[in-house]
C-alpha positions in Angstrom: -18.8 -24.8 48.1 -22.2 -23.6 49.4 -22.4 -21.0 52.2 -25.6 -19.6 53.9 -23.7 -16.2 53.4 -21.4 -14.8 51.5 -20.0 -11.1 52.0 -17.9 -8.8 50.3 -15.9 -6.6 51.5 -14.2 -7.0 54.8 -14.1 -3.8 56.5 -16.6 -2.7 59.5 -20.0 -3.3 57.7 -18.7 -6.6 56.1 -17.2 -7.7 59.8 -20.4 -6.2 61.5 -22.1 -8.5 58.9 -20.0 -11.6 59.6 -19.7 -11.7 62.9 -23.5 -11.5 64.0 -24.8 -13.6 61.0 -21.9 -16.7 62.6 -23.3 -16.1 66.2 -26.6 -16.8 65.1 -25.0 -20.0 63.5 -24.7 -19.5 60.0 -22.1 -20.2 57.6 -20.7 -17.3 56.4 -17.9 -17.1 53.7 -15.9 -13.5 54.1 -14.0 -12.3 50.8 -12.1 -9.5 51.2 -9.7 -8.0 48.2 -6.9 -5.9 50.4 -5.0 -7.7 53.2 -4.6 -6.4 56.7 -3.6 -4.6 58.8 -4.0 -1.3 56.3 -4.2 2.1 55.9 -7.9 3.1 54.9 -9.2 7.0 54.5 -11.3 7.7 57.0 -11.9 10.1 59.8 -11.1 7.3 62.5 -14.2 8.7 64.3 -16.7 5.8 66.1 -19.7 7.9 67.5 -20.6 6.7 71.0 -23.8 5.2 69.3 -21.9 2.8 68.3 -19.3 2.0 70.7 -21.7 -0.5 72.5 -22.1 -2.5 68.9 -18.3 -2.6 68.6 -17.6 -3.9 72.0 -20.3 -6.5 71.2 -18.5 -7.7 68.1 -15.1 -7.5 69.1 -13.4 -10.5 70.7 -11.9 -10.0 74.5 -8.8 -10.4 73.3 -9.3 -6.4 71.6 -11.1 -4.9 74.3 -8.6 -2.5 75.1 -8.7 -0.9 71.4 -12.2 0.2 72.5 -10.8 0.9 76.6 -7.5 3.1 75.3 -8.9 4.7 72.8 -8.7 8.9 72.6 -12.6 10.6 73.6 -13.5 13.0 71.5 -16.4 15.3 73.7 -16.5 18.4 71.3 -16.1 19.5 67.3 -14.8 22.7 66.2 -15.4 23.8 62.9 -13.3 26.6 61.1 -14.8 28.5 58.9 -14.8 32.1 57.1 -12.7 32.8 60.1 -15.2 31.7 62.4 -15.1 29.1 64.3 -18.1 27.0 65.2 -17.8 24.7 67.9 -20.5 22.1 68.9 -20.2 19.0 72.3 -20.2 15.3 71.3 -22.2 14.2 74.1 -22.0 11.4 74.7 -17.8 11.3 73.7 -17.1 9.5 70.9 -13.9 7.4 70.1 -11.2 7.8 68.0 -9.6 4.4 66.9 -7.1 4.4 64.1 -8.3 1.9 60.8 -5.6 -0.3 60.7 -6.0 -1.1 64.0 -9.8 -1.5 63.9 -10.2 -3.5 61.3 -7.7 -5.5 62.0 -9.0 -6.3 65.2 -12.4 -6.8 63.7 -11.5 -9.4 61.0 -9.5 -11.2 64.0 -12.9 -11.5 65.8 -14.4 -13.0 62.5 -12.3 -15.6 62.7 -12.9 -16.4 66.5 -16.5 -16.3 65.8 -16.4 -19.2 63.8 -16.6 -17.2 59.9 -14.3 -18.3 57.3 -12.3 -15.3 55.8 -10.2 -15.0 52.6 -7.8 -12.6 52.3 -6.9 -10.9 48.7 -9.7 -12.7 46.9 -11.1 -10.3 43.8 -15.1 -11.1 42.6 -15.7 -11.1 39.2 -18.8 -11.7 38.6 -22.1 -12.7 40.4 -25.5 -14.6 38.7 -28.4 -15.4 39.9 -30.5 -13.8 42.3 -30.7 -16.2 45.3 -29.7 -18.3 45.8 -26.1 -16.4 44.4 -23.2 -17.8 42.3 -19.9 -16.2 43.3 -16.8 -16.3 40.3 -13.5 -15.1 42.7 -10.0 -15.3 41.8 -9.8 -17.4 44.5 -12.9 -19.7 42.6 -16.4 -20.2 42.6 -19.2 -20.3 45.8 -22.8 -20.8 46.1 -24.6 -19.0 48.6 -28.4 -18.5 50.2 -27.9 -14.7 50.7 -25.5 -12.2 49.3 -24.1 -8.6 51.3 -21.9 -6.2 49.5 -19.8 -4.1 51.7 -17.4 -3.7 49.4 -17.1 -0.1 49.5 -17.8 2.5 47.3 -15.4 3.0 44.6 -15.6 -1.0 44.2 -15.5 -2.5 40.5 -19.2 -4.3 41.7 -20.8 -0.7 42.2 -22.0 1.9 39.3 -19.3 4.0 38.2 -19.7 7.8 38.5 -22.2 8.3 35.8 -25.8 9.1 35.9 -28.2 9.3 32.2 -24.5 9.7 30.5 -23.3 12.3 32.4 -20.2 12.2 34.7 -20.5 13.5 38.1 -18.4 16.1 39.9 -15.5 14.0 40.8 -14.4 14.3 44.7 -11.4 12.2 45.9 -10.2 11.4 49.5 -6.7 11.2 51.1 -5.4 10.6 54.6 -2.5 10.4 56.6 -1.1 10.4 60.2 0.6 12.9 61.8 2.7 13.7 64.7 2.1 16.3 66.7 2.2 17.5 70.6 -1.0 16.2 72.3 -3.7 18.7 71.1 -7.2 19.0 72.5 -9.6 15.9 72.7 -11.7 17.3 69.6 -12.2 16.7 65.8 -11.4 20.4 63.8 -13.0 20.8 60.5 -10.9 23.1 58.1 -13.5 23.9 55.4 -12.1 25.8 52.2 -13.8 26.5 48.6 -14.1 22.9 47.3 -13.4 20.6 50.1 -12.4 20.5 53.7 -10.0 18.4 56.0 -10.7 16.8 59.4 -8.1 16.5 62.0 -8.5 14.6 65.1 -5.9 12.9 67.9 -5.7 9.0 67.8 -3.9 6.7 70.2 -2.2 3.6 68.5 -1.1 0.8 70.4 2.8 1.0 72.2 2.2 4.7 71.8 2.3 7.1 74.4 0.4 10.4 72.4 1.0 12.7 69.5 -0.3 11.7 66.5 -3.5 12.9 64.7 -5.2 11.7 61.5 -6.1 14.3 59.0 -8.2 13.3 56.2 -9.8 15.4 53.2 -12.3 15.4 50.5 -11.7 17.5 48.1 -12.9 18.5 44.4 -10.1 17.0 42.0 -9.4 19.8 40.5 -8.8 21.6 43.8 -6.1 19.4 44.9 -4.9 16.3 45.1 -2.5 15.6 48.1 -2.6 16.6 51.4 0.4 19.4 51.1 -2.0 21.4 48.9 -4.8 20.5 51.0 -3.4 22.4 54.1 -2.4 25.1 51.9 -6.3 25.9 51.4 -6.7 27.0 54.9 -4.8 29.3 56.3 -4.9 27.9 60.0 -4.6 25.0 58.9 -1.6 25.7 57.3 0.0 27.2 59.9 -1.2 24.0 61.8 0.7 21.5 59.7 3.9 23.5 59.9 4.6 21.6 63.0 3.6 17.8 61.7 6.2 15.1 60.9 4.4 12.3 58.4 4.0 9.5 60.5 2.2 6.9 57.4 2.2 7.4 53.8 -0.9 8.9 52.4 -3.5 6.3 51.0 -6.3 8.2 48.9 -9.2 7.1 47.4 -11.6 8.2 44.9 -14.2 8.3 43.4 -16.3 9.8 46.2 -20.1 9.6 45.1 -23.0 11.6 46.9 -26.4 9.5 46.1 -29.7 8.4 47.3 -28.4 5.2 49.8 -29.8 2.2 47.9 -29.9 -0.6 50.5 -30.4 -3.6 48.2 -30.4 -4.1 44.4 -31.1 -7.6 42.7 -31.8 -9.3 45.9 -28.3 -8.4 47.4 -28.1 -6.4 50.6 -25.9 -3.8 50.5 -24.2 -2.1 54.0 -21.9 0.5 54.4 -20.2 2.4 51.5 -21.8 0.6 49.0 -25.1 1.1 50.4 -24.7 4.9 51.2 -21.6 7.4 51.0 -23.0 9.7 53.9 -21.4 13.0 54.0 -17.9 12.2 55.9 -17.1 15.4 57.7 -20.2 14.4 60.0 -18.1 11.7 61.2 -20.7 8.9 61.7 -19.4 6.5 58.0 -17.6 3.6 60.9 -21.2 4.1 62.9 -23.0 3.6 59.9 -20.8 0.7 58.8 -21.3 -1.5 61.7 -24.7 -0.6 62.6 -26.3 -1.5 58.5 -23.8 -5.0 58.9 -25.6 -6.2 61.8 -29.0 -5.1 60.8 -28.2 -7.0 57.6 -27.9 -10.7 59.8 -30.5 -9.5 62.2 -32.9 -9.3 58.9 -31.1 -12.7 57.7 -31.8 -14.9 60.3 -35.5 -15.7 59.3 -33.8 -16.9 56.2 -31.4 -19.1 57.4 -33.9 -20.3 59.8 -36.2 -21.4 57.5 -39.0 -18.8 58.0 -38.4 -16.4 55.3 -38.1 -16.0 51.6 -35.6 -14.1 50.3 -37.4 -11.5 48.9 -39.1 -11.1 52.3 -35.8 -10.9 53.7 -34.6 -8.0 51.6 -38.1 -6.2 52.2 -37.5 -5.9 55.7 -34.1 -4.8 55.3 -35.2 -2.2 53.3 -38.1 -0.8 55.3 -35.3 -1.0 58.4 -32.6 0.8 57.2 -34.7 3.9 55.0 -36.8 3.6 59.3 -33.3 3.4 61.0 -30.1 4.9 59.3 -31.6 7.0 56.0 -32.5 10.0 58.6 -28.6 10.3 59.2 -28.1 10.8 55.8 -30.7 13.4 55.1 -29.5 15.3 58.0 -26.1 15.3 57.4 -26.7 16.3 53.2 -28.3 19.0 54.6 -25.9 20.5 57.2 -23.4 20.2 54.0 -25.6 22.1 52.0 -25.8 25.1 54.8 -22.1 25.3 54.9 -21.1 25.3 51.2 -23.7 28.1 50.9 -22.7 31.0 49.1 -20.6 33.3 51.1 -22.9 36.0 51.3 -25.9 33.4 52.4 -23.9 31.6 54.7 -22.1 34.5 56.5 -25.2 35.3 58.2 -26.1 31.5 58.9 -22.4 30.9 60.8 -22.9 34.8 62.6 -26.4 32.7 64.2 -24.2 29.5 64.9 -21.1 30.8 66.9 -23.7 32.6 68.8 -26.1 29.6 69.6 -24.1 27.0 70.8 -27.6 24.9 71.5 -28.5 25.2 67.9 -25.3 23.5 66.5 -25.2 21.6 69.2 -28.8 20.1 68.2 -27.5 19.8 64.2 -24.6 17.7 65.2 -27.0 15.4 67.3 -29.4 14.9 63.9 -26.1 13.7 62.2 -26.1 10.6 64.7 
Protein backbone atom coordinates (compact mmCIF):
# COMPACT_ATOMS: atom_id res chain seq x y z
CA UNK A 1 0.00 0.00 0.00
CA UNK A 2 1.35 3.56 -0.74
CA UNK A 3 1.07 6.35 1.94
CA UNK A 4 2.15 9.96 1.56
CA UNK A 5 3.61 9.34 5.20
CA UNK A 6 4.63 6.85 7.08
CA UNK A 7 5.75 7.25 10.90
CA UNK A 8 7.28 5.26 13.47
CA UNK A 9 6.74 5.31 16.62
CA UNK A 10 3.50 6.37 18.19
CA UNK A 11 4.19 8.29 21.18
CA UNK A 12 3.94 12.34 21.36
CA UNK A 13 6.35 13.24 18.46
CA UNK A 14 4.90 10.39 16.21
CA UNK A 15 1.09 11.62 17.20
CA UNK A 16 2.28 15.39 17.00
CA UNK A 17 3.46 14.09 13.50
CA UNK A 18 0.33 12.33 12.50
CA UNK A 19 -2.12 14.36 13.43
CA UNK A 20 -1.06 17.72 11.72
CA UNK A 21 0.43 15.95 8.50
CA UNK A 22 -3.81 14.23 8.23
CA UNK A 23 -5.21 17.82 8.86
CA UNK A 24 -3.39 19.10 6.09
CA UNK A 25 -4.85 16.04 4.13
CA UNK A 26 -2.30 13.62 3.76
CA UNK A 27 -2.31 9.95 4.10
CA UNK A 28 -0.46 9.03 6.86
CA UNK A 29 0.22 5.36 7.88
CA UNK A 30 1.09 5.25 11.99
CA UNK A 31 3.11 2.06 13.12
CA UNK A 32 3.54 1.80 16.52
CA UNK A 33 5.40 -1.50 18.19
CA UNK A 34 3.76 -1.26 22.05
CA UNK A 35 -0.04 -1.16 22.54
CA UNK A 36 -1.85 1.36 24.64
CA UNK A 37 -2.64 2.62 27.17
CA UNK A 38 1.07 2.05 28.89
CA UNK A 39 3.41 2.86 31.29
CA UNK A 40 6.34 4.88 29.61
CA UNK A 41 9.43 6.56 31.77
CA UNK A 42 9.10 9.91 31.83
CA UNK A 43 8.89 12.89 34.01
CA UNK A 44 5.08 13.41 32.96
CA UNK A 45 6.04 17.13 32.77
CA UNK A 46 4.33 19.32 29.55
CA UNK A 47 6.01 22.84 29.79
CA UNK A 48 3.31 25.57 29.30
CA UNK A 49 5.12 26.12 25.86
CA UNK A 50 3.52 23.46 24.75
CA UNK A 51 0.30 23.15 26.32
CA UNK A 52 -1.25 25.32 23.49
CA UNK A 53 0.20 22.55 20.80
CA UNK A 54 -1.46 19.82 22.82
CA UNK A 55 -4.81 21.32 23.07
CA UNK A 56 -4.55 21.89 19.31
CA UNK A 57 -3.88 18.15 18.65
CA UNK A 58 -6.07 16.64 20.98
CA UNK A 59 -9.61 15.74 20.04
CA UNK A 60 -12.58 17.50 22.26
CA UNK A 61 -13.51 14.47 23.50
CA UNK A 62 -9.82 14.75 25.79
CA UNK A 63 -9.90 18.20 26.63
CA UNK A 64 -10.21 17.72 30.13
CA UNK A 65 -6.77 15.75 30.41
CA UNK A 66 -5.23 19.10 29.52
CA UNK A 67 -8.30 21.10 31.93
CA UNK A 68 -7.71 18.68 35.18
CA UNK A 69 -4.43 18.28 34.95
CA UNK A 70 -1.93 19.16 38.27
CA UNK A 71 0.05 22.96 37.59
CA UNK A 72 3.30 22.79 38.43
CA UNK A 73 4.50 26.89 39.09
CA UNK A 74 7.93 26.14 40.80
CA UNK A 75 11.05 23.44 40.81
CA UNK A 76 13.07 22.66 43.76
CA UNK A 77 16.26 21.11 43.41
CA UNK A 78 18.08 19.22 46.27
CA UNK A 79 21.36 19.22 46.37
CA UNK A 80 24.61 19.00 48.69
CA UNK A 81 22.02 19.85 51.20
CA UNK A 82 21.01 22.78 49.44
CA UNK A 83 18.19 23.28 47.98
CA UNK A 84 17.75 25.40 44.91
CA UNK A 85 14.46 26.39 44.02
CA UNK A 86 13.52 28.16 40.66
CA UNK A 87 9.30 29.44 39.37
CA UNK A 88 7.83 27.78 36.25
CA UNK A 89 6.25 30.78 34.99
CA UNK A 90 4.14 30.28 33.10
CA UNK A 91 2.79 26.72 35.15
CA UNK A 92 3.40 23.83 33.39
CA UNK A 93 1.31 20.58 33.46
CA UNK A 94 1.70 17.39 34.81
CA UNK A 95 -0.34 14.64 32.79
CA UNK A 96 0.47 10.99 33.49
CA UNK A 97 1.87 8.98 30.03
CA UNK A 98 -0.57 6.40 29.83
CA UNK A 99 -3.12 8.77 29.88
CA UNK A 100 -1.50 11.08 27.35
CA UNK A 101 -0.71 9.07 24.93
CA UNK A 102 -3.52 7.27 24.94
CA UNK A 103 -5.55 10.15 24.41
CA UNK A 104 -3.26 11.28 21.71
CA UNK A 105 -3.28 8.16 19.49
CA UNK A 106 -7.32 8.40 19.97
CA UNK A 107 -7.14 11.82 18.30
CA UNK A 108 -5.02 10.13 15.45
CA UNK A 109 -7.63 8.18 14.66
CA UNK A 110 -10.37 10.98 14.67
CA UNK A 111 -8.22 12.90 12.46
CA UNK A 112 -8.57 10.69 9.78
CA UNK A 113 -4.68 8.69 10.22
CA UNK A 114 -4.53 5.06 10.00
CA UNK A 115 -2.82 3.46 13.09
CA UNK A 116 -1.41 -0.02 13.75
CA UNK A 117 -0.89 -1.22 16.86
CA UNK A 118 2.09 -3.86 17.75
CA UNK A 119 3.61 -3.69 14.31
CA UNK A 120 7.66 -4.15 14.55
CA UNK A 121 9.91 -2.52 11.30
CA UNK A 122 12.49 -4.46 9.98
CA UNK A 123 13.95 -2.92 7.60
CA UNK A 124 13.73 0.25 5.44
CA UNK A 125 15.25 0.83 1.54
CA UNK A 126 15.39 3.43 -0.45
CA UNK A 127 15.64 6.89 0.20
CA UNK A 128 12.31 8.48 -1.00
CA UNK A 129 10.33 7.60 -1.87
CA UNK A 130 10.70 4.69 1.29
CA UNK A 131 9.93 0.91 1.39
CA UNK A 132 8.72 -0.22 4.77
CA UNK A 133 9.26 -4.35 5.62
CA UNK A 134 6.81 -4.62 9.09
CA UNK A 135 5.65 -7.66 10.79
CA UNK A 136 2.58 -6.49 9.93
CA UNK A 137 3.94 -6.33 5.90
CA UNK A 138 5.25 -4.12 3.49
CA UNK A 139 4.28 -0.07 2.62
CA UNK A 140 5.46 2.41 0.26
CA UNK A 141 5.67 5.82 1.25
CA UNK A 142 6.61 9.71 -0.12
CA UNK A 143 8.23 10.69 3.19
CA UNK A 144 9.49 8.83 6.18
CA UNK A 145 9.55 10.19 10.30
CA UNK A 146 11.14 8.08 12.95
CA UNK A 147 9.84 8.81 16.36
CA UNK A 148 10.54 5.74 17.48
CA UNK A 149 12.45 6.55 20.39
CA UNK A 150 15.67 6.20 21.47
CA UNK A 151 16.71 2.89 22.55
CA UNK A 152 14.83 1.70 19.24
CA UNK A 153 16.37 -1.36 17.17
CA UNK A 154 16.30 1.48 13.94
CA UNK A 155 18.68 3.88 15.89
CA UNK A 156 22.73 3.41 16.51
CA UNK A 157 23.44 1.35 19.34
CA UNK A 158 25.59 2.93 22.22
CA UNK A 159 28.88 2.87 20.43
CA UNK A 160 30.92 5.55 18.93
CA UNK A 161 34.63 4.73 16.81
CA UNK A 162 34.32 1.20 18.79
CA UNK A 163 33.97 2.32 21.97
CA UNK A 164 30.95 1.84 24.23
CA UNK A 165 29.52 4.71 25.94
CA UNK A 166 28.80 5.19 29.69
CA UNK A 167 25.67 3.38 30.02
CA UNK A 168 22.69 5.38 31.86
CA UNK A 169 19.33 3.58 32.32
CA UNK A 170 15.81 5.02 33.31
CA UNK A 171 13.04 3.73 35.63
CA UNK A 172 9.67 5.10 36.78
CA UNK A 173 6.86 4.44 38.80
CA UNK A 174 3.83 5.93 40.55
CA UNK A 175 3.34 6.53 43.91
CA UNK A 176 0.89 7.41 46.48
CA UNK A 177 1.32 9.92 48.72
CA UNK A 178 -0.73 12.77 50.69
CA UNK A 179 -1.09 15.80 48.30
CA UNK A 180 2.35 17.39 48.31
CA UNK A 181 3.18 20.82 46.96
CA UNK A 182 2.36 21.70 43.20
CA UNK A 183 6.28 21.42 42.25
CA UNK A 184 8.75 18.99 40.50
CA UNK A 185 11.82 18.10 43.30
CA UNK A 186 15.05 17.00 41.85
CA UNK A 187 17.02 14.53 44.23
CA UNK A 188 20.52 14.68 42.57
CA UNK A 189 23.09 12.07 44.06
CA UNK A 190 26.77 10.98 42.69
CA UNK A 191 25.71 9.25 39.43
CA UNK A 192 22.17 10.08 38.73
CA UNK A 193 19.21 11.85 40.15
CA UNK A 194 15.33 11.22 40.58
CA UNK A 195 12.44 13.61 39.71
CA UNK A 196 9.32 13.55 41.77
CA UNK A 197 6.27 15.42 40.84
CA UNK A 198 2.19 15.20 41.72
CA UNK A 199 -0.03 13.90 38.79
CA UNK A 200 -3.78 13.72 38.71
CA UNK A 201 -5.24 10.56 36.87
CA UNK A 202 -8.65 10.33 35.84
CA UNK A 203 -11.44 9.01 38.70
CA UNK A 204 -8.90 10.11 41.11
CA UNK A 205 -9.25 12.52 43.69
CA UNK A 206 -5.23 13.31 44.66
CA UNK A 207 -2.13 11.58 46.03
CA UNK A 208 -0.07 10.07 43.68
CA UNK A 209 3.31 11.30 42.33
CA UNK A 210 5.59 10.01 39.56
CA UNK A 211 9.19 9.52 40.44
CA UNK A 212 11.49 8.80 37.68
CA UNK A 213 15.43 8.39 37.56
CA UNK A 214 18.42 8.26 35.46
CA UNK A 215 20.95 6.69 36.77
CA UNK A 216 24.55 5.27 35.89
CA UNK A 217 24.07 1.34 35.72
CA UNK A 218 26.37 0.63 37.96
CA UNK A 219 24.90 3.00 40.53
CA UNK A 220 21.62 1.30 40.67
CA UNK A 221 19.17 -0.27 39.01
CA UNK A 222 15.66 0.02 40.66
CA UNK A 223 13.99 2.59 42.22
CA UNK A 224 14.47 1.13 46.01
CA UNK A 225 18.18 1.82 45.57
CA UNK A 226 17.55 4.92 43.89
CA UNK A 227 15.88 6.53 46.91
CA UNK A 228 18.44 5.14 49.00
CA UNK A 229 21.06 7.60 47.30
CA UNK A 230 19.50 10.58 48.86
CA UNK A 231 18.95 10.89 52.04
CA UNK A 232 15.74 13.15 51.90
CA UNK A 233 14.64 11.36 49.51
CA UNK A 234 14.78 8.46 51.37
CA UNK A 235 13.14 9.61 54.11
CA UNK A 236 10.56 10.82 51.41
CA UNK A 237 9.64 7.43 50.13
CA UNK A 238 9.22 5.91 53.49
CA UNK A 239 5.73 7.07 53.26
CA UNK A 240 4.91 5.81 49.37
CA UNK A 241 2.67 2.79 48.56
CA UNK A 242 3.58 1.49 44.73
CA UNK A 243 0.76 2.45 42.93
CA UNK A 244 2.15 0.87 39.05
CA UNK A 245 4.90 -1.45 38.49
CA UNK A 246 8.10 0.03 37.49
CA UNK A 247 8.82 0.16 33.60
CA UNK A 248 12.58 1.13 32.94
CA UNK A 249 14.37 1.75 30.03
CA UNK A 250 17.79 1.98 28.83
CA UNK A 251 20.04 2.72 27.03
CA UNK A 252 19.88 6.44 27.68
CA UNK A 253 22.35 8.23 25.03
CA UNK A 254 23.55 11.92 25.40
CA UNK A 255 24.48 13.14 21.63
CA UNK A 256 24.55 15.85 19.19
CA UNK A 257 20.42 15.80 18.08
CA UNK A 258 20.69 14.68 14.47
CA UNK A 259 17.31 15.72 12.87
CA UNK A 260 17.45 13.72 9.69
CA UNK A 261 19.69 10.95 8.30
CA UNK A 262 19.23 9.31 4.78
CA UNK A 263 16.31 11.52 3.88
CA UNK A 264 14.22 10.36 7.00
CA UNK A 265 13.15 13.04 9.50
CA UNK A 266 13.66 12.13 12.70
CA UNK A 267 11.50 13.88 15.93
CA UNK A 268 11.65 13.33 19.35
CA UNK A 269 13.96 10.74 21.10
CA UNK A 270 15.37 9.57 18.14
CA UNK A 271 16.19 12.88 16.92
CA UNK A 272 17.59 14.23 20.31
CA UNK A 273 17.77 12.64 24.00
CA UNK A 274 17.76 16.18 25.73
CA UNK A 275 18.80 16.14 29.23
CA UNK A 276 15.48 14.89 31.14
CA UNK A 277 15.68 16.43 34.52
CA UNK A 278 15.00 19.82 32.65
CA UNK A 279 11.68 18.48 32.04
CA UNK A 280 10.91 19.79 28.52
CA UNK A 281 11.52 15.75 26.45
CA UNK A 282 7.07 15.74 25.99
CA UNK A 283 7.64 19.67 24.83
CA UNK A 284 10.21 18.71 22.62
CA UNK A 285 8.26 15.66 21.32
CA UNK A 286 5.28 17.36 20.11
CA UNK A 287 6.71 20.53 19.08
CA UNK A 288 9.74 18.51 16.41
CA UNK A 289 6.30 16.24 15.20
CA UNK A 290 4.46 19.06 13.97
CA UNK A 291 7.32 21.01 12.64
CA UNK A 292 8.07 17.69 10.83
CA UNK A 293 4.32 17.98 8.66
CA UNK A 294 4.56 21.70 8.70
CA UNK A 295 8.00 21.18 6.61
CA UNK A 296 6.07 18.20 4.67
CA UNK A 297 3.37 19.82 3.35
CA UNK A 298 5.29 21.46 0.27
CA UNK A 299 5.94 17.84 -0.46
CA UNK A 300 2.73 16.49 -0.50
CA UNK A 301 1.58 19.48 -2.23
CA UNK A 302 3.58 19.11 -5.04
CA UNK A 303 5.96 22.09 -4.46
CA UNK A 304 8.98 20.50 -2.97
CA UNK A 305 11.54 17.81 -3.50
CA UNK A 306 12.34 15.76 -0.82
CA UNK A 307 15.64 16.78 -0.24
CA UNK A 308 14.32 20.30 -0.04
CA UNK A 309 11.97 19.15 2.33
CA UNK A 310 14.52 17.62 4.78
CA UNK A 311 16.72 20.94 4.23
CA UNK A 312 14.20 22.99 5.82
CA UNK A 313 13.55 20.74 8.52
CA UNK A 314 16.94 20.82 9.33
CA UNK A 315 17.71 24.48 9.30
CA UNK A 316 14.17 24.71 11.55
CA UNK A 317 14.84 22.49 14.18
CA UNK A 318 19.05 23.32 14.82
CA UNK A 319 16.88 27.58 14.47
CA UNK A 320 14.01 26.31 16.77
CA UNK A 321 14.57 23.35 19.34
CA UNK A 322 18.68 22.72 19.27
CA UNK A 323 19.09 25.94 21.69
CA UNK A 324 17.03 23.79 24.40
CA UNK A 325 19.44 21.29 24.13
CA UNK A 326 22.62 23.26 24.45
CA UNK A 327 21.16 24.91 27.40
CA UNK A 328 20.00 22.21 29.17
CA UNK A 329 23.71 20.04 28.55
CA UNK A 330 25.02 22.84 30.11
CA UNK A 331 23.04 23.35 33.24
CA UNK A 332 23.84 19.45 33.65
CA UNK A 333 27.37 20.09 33.35
CA UNK A 334 27.17 22.92 36.27
CA UNK A 335 25.61 20.55 38.61
CA UNK A 336 27.64 17.34 38.18
CA UNK A 337 30.66 19.65 38.79
CA UNK A 338 33.05 18.54 41.16
CA UNK A 339 32.05 19.03 44.65
CA UNK A 340 34.54 21.57 45.45
CA UNK A 341 33.67 23.61 42.02
CA UNK A 342 30.18 23.29 42.38
CA UNK A 343 29.78 24.15 46.13
CA UNK A 344 30.44 27.63 45.38
CA UNK A 345 28.25 27.68 42.19
CA UNK A 346 24.90 26.30 44.29
CA UNK A 347 26.14 28.98 47.52
CA UNK A 348 25.49 31.90 44.29
CA UNK A 349 22.13 30.00 43.21
CA UNK A 350 20.08 29.58 46.59
CA UNK A 351 21.09 33.16 46.98
CA UNK A 352 19.93 34.49 43.43
CA UNK A 353 16.67 33.31 42.94
CA UNK A 354 16.62 35.49 39.46
CA UNK A 355 19.69 33.75 38.22
CA UNK A 356 18.17 30.11 38.42
CA UNK A 357 15.16 31.47 37.71
CA UNK A 358 16.67 32.82 34.22
CA UNK A 359 18.60 29.10 33.61
CA UNK A 360 15.39 27.23 33.94
CA UNK A 361 13.74 29.67 31.30
CA UNK A 362 16.90 28.83 28.71
CA UNK A 363 15.84 25.07 29.18
CA UNK A 364 12.31 25.99 27.48
Amino acid sequence: MNYDLIIIGAGPAGTSAAISAARRGASVLLLERGRFPRHKVCGEFVSAESLGLLRDLLDLQHAALIRDAVRIPRARVFLDGRTLQASVDPSAASIARFELDLALWQSALSAGVEARQQVTVQSIAGCGPFRITTSDGEFETQALVNASGRWSNLNRPPVENGVPREKWLGVKAHFTEPPSEPSVDLYFFEGGYCGVQPVAVAGESGGRVNASAMVRADVASTLPEVFARHPALRERSRKWSLLSDPVSTSPLIFRRPQPERDGILMAGDAAGFVDPFVGDGISLALRSGALAAHCLGPLFAGEAALSEVVRRYRQAYEQSLLPVFRASSTLRRMLVLPGPVRKPLLFILERTPAMTDYLVRKTR
